[in-house]
C-alpha positions as CSV (number, residue, x, y, z in Angstrom):
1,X,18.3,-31.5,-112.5
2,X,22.2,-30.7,-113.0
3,X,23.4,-28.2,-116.0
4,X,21.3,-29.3,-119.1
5,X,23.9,-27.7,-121.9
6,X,26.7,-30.0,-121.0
7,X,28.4,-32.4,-124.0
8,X,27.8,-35.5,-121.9
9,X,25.6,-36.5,-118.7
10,X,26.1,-38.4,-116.1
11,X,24.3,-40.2,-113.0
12,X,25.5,-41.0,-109.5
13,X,23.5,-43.5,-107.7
14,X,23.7,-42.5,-104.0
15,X,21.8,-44.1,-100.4
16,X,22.3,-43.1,-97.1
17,X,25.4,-43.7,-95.5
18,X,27.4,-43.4,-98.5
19,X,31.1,-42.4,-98.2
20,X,31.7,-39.2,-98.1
21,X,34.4,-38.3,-100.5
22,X,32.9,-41.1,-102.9
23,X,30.1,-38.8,-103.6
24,X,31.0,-35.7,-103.8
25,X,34.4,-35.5,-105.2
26,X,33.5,-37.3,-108.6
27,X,30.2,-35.5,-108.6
28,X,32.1,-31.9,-108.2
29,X,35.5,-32.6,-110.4
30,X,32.7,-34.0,-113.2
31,X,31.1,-31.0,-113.1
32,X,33.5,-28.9,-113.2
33,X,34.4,-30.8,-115.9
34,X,31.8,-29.1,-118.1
35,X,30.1,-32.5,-117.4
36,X,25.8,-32.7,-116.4
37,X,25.5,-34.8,-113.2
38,X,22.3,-36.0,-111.4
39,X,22.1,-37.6,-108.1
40,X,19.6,-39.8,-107.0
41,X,18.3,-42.0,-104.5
42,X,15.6,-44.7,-104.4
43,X,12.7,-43.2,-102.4
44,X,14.1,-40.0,-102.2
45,X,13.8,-37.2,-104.3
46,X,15.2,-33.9,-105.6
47,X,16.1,-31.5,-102.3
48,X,16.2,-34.3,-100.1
49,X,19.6,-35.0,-98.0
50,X,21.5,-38.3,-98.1
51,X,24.0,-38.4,-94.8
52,X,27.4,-39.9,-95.7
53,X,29.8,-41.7,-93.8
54,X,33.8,-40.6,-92.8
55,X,35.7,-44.1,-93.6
56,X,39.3,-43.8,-92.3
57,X,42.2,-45.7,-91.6
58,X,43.3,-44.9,-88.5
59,X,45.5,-47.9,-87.2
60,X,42.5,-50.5,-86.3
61,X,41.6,-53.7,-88.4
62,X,39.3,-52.5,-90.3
63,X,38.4,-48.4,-91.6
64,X,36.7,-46.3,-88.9
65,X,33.5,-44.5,-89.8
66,X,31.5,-40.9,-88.3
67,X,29.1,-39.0,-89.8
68,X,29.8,-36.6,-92.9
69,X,28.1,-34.2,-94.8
70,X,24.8,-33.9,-95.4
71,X,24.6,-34.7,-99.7
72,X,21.7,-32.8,-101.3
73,X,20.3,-34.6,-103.9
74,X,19.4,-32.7,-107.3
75,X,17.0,-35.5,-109.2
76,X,14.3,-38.0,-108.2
77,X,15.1,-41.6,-108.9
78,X,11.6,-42.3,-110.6
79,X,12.0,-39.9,-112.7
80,X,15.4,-41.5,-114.5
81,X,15.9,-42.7,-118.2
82,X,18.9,-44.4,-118.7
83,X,18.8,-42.9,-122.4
84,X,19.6,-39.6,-121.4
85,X,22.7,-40.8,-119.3
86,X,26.2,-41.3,-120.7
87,X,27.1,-43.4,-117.9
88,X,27.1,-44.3,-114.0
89,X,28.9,-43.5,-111.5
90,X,28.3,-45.7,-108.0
91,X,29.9,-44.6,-104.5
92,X,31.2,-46.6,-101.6
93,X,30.4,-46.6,-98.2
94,X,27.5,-48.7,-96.1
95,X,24.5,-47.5,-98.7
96,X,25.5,-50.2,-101.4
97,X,24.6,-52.9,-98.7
98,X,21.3,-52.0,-99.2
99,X,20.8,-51.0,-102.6
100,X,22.5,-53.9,-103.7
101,X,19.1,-55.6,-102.4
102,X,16.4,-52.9,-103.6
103,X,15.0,-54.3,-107.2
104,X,14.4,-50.7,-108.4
105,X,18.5,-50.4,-108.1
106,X,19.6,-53.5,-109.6
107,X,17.4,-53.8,-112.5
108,X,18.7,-49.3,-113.1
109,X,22.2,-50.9,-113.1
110,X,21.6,-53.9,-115.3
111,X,20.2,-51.2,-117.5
112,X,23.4,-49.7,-117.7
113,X,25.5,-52.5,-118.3
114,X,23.5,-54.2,-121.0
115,X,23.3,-50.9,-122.8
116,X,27.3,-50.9,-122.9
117,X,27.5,-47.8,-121.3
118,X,30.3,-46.8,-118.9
119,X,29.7,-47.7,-114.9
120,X,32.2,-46.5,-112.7
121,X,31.5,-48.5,-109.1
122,X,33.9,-47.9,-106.2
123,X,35.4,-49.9,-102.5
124,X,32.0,-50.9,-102.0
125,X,29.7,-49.8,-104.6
126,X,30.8,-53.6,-106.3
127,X,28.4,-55.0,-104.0
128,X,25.9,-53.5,-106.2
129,X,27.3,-54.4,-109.6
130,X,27.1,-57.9,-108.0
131,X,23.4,-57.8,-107.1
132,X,22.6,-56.8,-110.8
133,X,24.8,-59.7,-112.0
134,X,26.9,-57.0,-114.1
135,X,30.4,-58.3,-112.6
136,X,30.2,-62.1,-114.3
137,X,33.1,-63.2,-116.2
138,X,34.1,-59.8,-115.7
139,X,38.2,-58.7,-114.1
140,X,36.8,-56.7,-111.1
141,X,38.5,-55.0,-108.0
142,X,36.9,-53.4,-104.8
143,X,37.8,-52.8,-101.4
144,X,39.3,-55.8,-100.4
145,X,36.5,-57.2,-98.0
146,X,34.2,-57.1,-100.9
147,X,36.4,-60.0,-102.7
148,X,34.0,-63.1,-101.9
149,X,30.5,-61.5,-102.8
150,X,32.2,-60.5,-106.3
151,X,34.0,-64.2,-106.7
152,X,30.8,-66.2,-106.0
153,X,29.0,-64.0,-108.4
154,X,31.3,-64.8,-110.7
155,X,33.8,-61.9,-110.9
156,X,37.5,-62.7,-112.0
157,X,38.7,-60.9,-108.9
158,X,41.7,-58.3,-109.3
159,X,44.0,-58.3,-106.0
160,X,44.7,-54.3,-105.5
161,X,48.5,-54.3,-104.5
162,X,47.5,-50.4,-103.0
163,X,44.5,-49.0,-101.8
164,X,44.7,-46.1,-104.7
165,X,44.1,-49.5,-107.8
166,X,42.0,-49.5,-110.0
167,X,40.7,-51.9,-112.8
168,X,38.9,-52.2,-116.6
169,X,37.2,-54.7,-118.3
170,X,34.9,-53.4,-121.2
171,X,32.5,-51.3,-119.8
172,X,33.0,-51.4,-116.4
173,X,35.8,-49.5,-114.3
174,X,36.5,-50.5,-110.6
175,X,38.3,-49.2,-107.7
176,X,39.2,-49.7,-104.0
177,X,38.5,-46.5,-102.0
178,X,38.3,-43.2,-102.4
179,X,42.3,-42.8,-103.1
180,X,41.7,-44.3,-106.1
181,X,39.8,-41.3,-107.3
182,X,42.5,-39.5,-109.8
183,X,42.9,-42.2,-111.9
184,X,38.9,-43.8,-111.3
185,X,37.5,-40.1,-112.5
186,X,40.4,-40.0,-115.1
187,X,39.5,-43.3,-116.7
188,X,36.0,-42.0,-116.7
189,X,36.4,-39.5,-118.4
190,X,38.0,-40.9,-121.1
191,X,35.2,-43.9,-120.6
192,X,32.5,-41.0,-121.8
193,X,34.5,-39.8,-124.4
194,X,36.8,-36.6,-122.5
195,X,40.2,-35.7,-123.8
196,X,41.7,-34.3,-121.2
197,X,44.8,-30.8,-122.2
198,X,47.4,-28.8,-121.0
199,X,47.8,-31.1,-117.8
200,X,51.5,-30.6,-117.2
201,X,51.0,-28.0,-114.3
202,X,52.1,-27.8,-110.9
203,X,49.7,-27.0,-108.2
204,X,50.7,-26.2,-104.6
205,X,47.9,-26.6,-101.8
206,X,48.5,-24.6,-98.3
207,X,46.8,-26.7,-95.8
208,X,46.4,-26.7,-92.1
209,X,45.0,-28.5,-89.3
210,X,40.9,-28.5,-89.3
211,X,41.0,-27.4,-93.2
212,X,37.2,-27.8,-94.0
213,X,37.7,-31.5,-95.3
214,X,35.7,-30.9,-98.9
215,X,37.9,-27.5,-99.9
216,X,41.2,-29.7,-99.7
217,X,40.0,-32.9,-101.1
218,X,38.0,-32.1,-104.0
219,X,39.7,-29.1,-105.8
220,X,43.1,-31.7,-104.6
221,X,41.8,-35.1,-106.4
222,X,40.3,-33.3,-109.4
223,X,43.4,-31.7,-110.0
224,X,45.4,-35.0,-109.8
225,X,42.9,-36.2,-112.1
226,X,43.1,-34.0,-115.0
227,X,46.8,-35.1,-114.7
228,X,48.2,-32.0,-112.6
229,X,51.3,-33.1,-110.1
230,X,49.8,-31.4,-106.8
231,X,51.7,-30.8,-103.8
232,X,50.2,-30.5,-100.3
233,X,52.4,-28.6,-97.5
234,X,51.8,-27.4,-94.1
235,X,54.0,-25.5,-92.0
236,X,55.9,-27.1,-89.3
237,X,55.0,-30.4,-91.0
238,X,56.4,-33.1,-94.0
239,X,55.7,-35.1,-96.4
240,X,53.5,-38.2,-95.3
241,X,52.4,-36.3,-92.3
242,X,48.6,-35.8,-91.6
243,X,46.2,-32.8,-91.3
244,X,43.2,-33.0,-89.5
245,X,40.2,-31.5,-91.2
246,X,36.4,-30.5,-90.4
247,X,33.2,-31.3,-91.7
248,X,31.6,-28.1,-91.9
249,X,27.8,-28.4,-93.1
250,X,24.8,-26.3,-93.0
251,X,22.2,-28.1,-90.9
252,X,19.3,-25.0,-90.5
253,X,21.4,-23.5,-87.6
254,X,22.5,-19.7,-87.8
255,X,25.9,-20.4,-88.7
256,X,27.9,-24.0,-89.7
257,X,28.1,-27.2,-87.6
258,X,31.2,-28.6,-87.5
259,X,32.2,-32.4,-87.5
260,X,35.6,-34.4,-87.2
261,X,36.9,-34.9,-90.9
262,X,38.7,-37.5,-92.9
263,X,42.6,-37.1,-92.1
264,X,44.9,-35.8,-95.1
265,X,48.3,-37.1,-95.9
266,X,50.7,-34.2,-97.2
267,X,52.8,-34.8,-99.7
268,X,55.9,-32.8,-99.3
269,X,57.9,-30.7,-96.9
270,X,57.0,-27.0,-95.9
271,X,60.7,-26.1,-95.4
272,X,62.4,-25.0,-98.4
273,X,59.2,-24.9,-100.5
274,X,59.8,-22.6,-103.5
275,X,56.5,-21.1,-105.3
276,X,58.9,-20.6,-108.3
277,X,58.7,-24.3,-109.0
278,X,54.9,-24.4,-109.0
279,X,52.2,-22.7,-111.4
280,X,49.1,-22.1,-109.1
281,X,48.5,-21.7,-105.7
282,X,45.3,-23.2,-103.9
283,X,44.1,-22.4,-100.3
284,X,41.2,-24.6,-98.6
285,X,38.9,-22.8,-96.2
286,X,37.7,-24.1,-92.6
287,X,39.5,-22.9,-89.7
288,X,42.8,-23.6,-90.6
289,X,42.9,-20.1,-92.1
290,X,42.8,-18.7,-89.1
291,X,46.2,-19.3,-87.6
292,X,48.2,-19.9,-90.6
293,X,47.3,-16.4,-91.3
294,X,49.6,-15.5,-88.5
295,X,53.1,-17.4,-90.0
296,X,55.5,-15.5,-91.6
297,X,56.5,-18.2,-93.7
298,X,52.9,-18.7,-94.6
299,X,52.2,-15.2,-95.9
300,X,55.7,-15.0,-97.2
301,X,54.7,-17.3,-99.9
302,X,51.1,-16.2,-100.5
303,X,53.1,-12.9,-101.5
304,X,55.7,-14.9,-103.6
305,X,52.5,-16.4,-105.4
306,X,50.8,-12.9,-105.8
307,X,53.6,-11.0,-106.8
308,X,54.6,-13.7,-109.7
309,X,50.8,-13.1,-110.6
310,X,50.3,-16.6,-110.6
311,X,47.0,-18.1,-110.5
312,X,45.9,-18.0,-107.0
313,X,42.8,-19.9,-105.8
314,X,40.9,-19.2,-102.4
315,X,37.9,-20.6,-100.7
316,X,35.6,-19.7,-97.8
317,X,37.8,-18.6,-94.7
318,X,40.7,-19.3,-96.8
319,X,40.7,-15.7,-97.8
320,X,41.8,-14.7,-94.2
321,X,45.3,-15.7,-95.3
322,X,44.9,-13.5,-98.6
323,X,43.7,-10.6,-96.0
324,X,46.9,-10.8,-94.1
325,X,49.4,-11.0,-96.5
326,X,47.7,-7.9,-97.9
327,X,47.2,-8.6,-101.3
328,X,43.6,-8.0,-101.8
329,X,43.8,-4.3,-101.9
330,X,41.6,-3.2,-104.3
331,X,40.8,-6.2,-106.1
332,X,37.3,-7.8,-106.5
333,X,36.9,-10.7,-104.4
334,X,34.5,-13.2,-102.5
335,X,34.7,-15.4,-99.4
336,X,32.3,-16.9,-96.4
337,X,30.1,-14.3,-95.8
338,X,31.3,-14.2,-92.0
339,X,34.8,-13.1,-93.5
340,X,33.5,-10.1,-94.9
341,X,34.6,-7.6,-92.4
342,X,38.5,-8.8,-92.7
343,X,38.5,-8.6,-96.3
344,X,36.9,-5.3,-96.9
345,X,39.1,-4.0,-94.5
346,X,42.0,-5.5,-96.5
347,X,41.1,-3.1,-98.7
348,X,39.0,-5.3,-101.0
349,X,35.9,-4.6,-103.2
350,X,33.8,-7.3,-101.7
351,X,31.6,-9.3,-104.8
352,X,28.2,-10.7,-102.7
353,X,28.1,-14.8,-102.7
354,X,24.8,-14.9,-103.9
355,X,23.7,-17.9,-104.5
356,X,26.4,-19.2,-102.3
357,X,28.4,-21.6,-104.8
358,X,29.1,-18.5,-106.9
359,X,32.6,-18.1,-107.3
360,X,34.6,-15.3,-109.3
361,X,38.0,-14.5,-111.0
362,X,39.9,-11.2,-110.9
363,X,42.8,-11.3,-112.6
364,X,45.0,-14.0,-111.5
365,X,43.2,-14.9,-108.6
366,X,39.7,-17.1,-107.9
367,X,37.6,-17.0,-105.0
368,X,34.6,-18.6,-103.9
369,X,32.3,-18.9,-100.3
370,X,32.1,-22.3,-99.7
371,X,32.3,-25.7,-101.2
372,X,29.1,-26.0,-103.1
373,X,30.9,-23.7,-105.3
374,X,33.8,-26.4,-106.1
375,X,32.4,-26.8,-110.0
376,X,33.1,-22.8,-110.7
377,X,35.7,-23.0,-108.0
378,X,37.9,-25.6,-110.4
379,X,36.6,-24.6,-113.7
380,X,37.7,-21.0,-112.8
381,X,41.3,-22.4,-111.6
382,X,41.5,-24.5,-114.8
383,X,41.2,-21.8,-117.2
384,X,43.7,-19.3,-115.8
385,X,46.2,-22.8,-115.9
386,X,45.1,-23.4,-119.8
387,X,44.0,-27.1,-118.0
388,X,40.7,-28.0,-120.6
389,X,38.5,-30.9,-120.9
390,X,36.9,-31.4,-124.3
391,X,34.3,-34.2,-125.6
């Protein structure tokens, strides 16, 4: 079970073939959040996996989809009270196709809803909603192809004029895909009672092609959430340009597997960035790291960052970058174990990742191994920027 000294608590109701980012980024940014989240499956329980599903748009008809990340489940679906929750939160992706069918799921929800307690569904989570008859007489949105199941179960559907909308009525809270997640999470928090401070900071992420697709999304999205404006750059690349990223997951081999990742839009131009007009600097793993370690330009502005001793925030290989610029001499740090060697001989004191989501802060700067440590990852980030959340 998730972190049992937390203000509020939380469940996410996951299946097989869920999307991706619909689980994991609200059930990271919540918990870094200071917030206690549980997710569960029907017939599944604690330790057991859930695969996910990649949804893109790629220039087709409809989204594509490929395999994600394997989503490790950390409570057992029998063993749920709905007293103990503050509210729901219900991902996308093909799982709510059969959940919405599954008794045990629908009569959880209706639970939920008659209770008045907050539900957060999203793209196709609705289907789910519907099946529980929580959605009647009710303004609702969804991914669009989910608009007749919600209007003939008696939804007052919401047209999304983008595919980042969102939608309230009472207690429920609705949006279309996964790029509605900064304002969906945002509205949840307030839903369970979160006041959100000190959100007027500028975040810069340094991205690459085959960024690990968690360590740019998730710290990214929660960020936007809390109300941070966050940039995305890459050299040689502008705004409304896309990055490849990789899936990489741990799947009993002796080192990761790696899978083809959601694509990521950037958001501004490389050229003529200047660190002076932002307040923190973030740098996703994977093996983007690897050659953006070799740019000039690049380690000119990891220097810019360090130097300013602004709040710098590294993941996994990300750290190769820090190693280059040589900025790590003698300060305490963490990274993928397989990076050790480069940053001790960067001159670093090397902090062991043990368990692997253990992430620390020296000074201005935050590192952590891998993306099971997003929750201490973010928290860490938020409290050099002053950024709280408070219930």
């Amino acid at each position: 079970m998730a972190n049992t000294e937390a203000q509020r608590s939380v469940l996410i109701l996951c299946g097989d073939y869920m999307e991706d980012y619909e689980a994991m980024v609200p059930f990271q940014a919540l918990q870094a959040y200071g917030v206690s989240v549980d997710a569960v499956c029907p017939g599944k329980k604690a330790g057991d996996v859930c695969r996910t599903a990649i949804h893109d748009f790629r220039g087709h008809q409809t989204y594509s989809e490929s395999r994600g990340h394997n989503f490790t489940l950390n409570a057992t679906f029998e063993d749920i009270e709905v007293s103990k929750y503050d509210g729901l939160v219900i991902p996308g992706g093909r799982a709510p196709e059969y959940l919405s069918v599954d008794d045990a799921v629908t009569e959880l929800v209706k639970k939920f809803s008659d209770s008045g307690k907050p539900i957060a569904s999203i793209c196709h989570g609705q289907l789910i909603l519907a099946g529980a008859g929580s959605v009647k007489g009710r303004k609702c949105t969804a991914y669009p192809a989910v608009k007749p199941v919600l209007v003939a179960a008696g939804a007052h559907w919401v047209e999304p004029d983008t595919m980042s909308a969102c939608a309230v009525h009472e207690n429920i809270i609705t949006a279309v895909t996964y790029e509605s997640h900064p304002e969906f999470i945002r509205l949840f928090v307030k839903a369970i009672g979160g006041t959100i401070k000190g959100s007027e900071k500028r975040i810069l992420f340094l991205c690459g092609d085959y960024m690990e697709d968690y360590e740019v999304k998730v710290p990214f999205q929660s960020l936007q959430a809390l109300g941070c404006h966050v940039d995305a750059v890459c050299p040689n690349k502008a705004a409304g340009d896309k990055c490849v990223t990789a899936v990489h997951d741990f799947e009993g081999d002796q080192t990761y597997t790696e899978k083809p990742g959601h694509d990521f839009t950037l958001t501004a131009n490389f050229k003529g960035i200047d660190a002076s007009s932002y307040d923190a600097l973030v740098i996703p793993g994977g093996r983007a790291p690897e050659y953006l370690a070799l740019d000039g330009s690049v380690i000119k502005l990891v220097k810019e960052f360090m130097e300013a001793e602004k709040p710098v925030a590294s993941i996994c290989h990300g750290q190769q970058i820090l190693a280059a610029a040589g900025v790590l001499k003698g300060r305490k740090c963490t990274a993928y174990p397989a990076v050790k060697l480069q940053v001790v001989l960067s001159g670093a004191n090397w902090l062991e990742p043990d368990p692997i989501d253990r992430c620390f802060t020296d000074g201005n700067l935050v590192t952590g191994a891998a993306w099971p440590g997003h929750p201490q990852f973010i928290s860490q980030l938020m409290s050099l920027l002053g950024v709280r959340v408070s219930f």
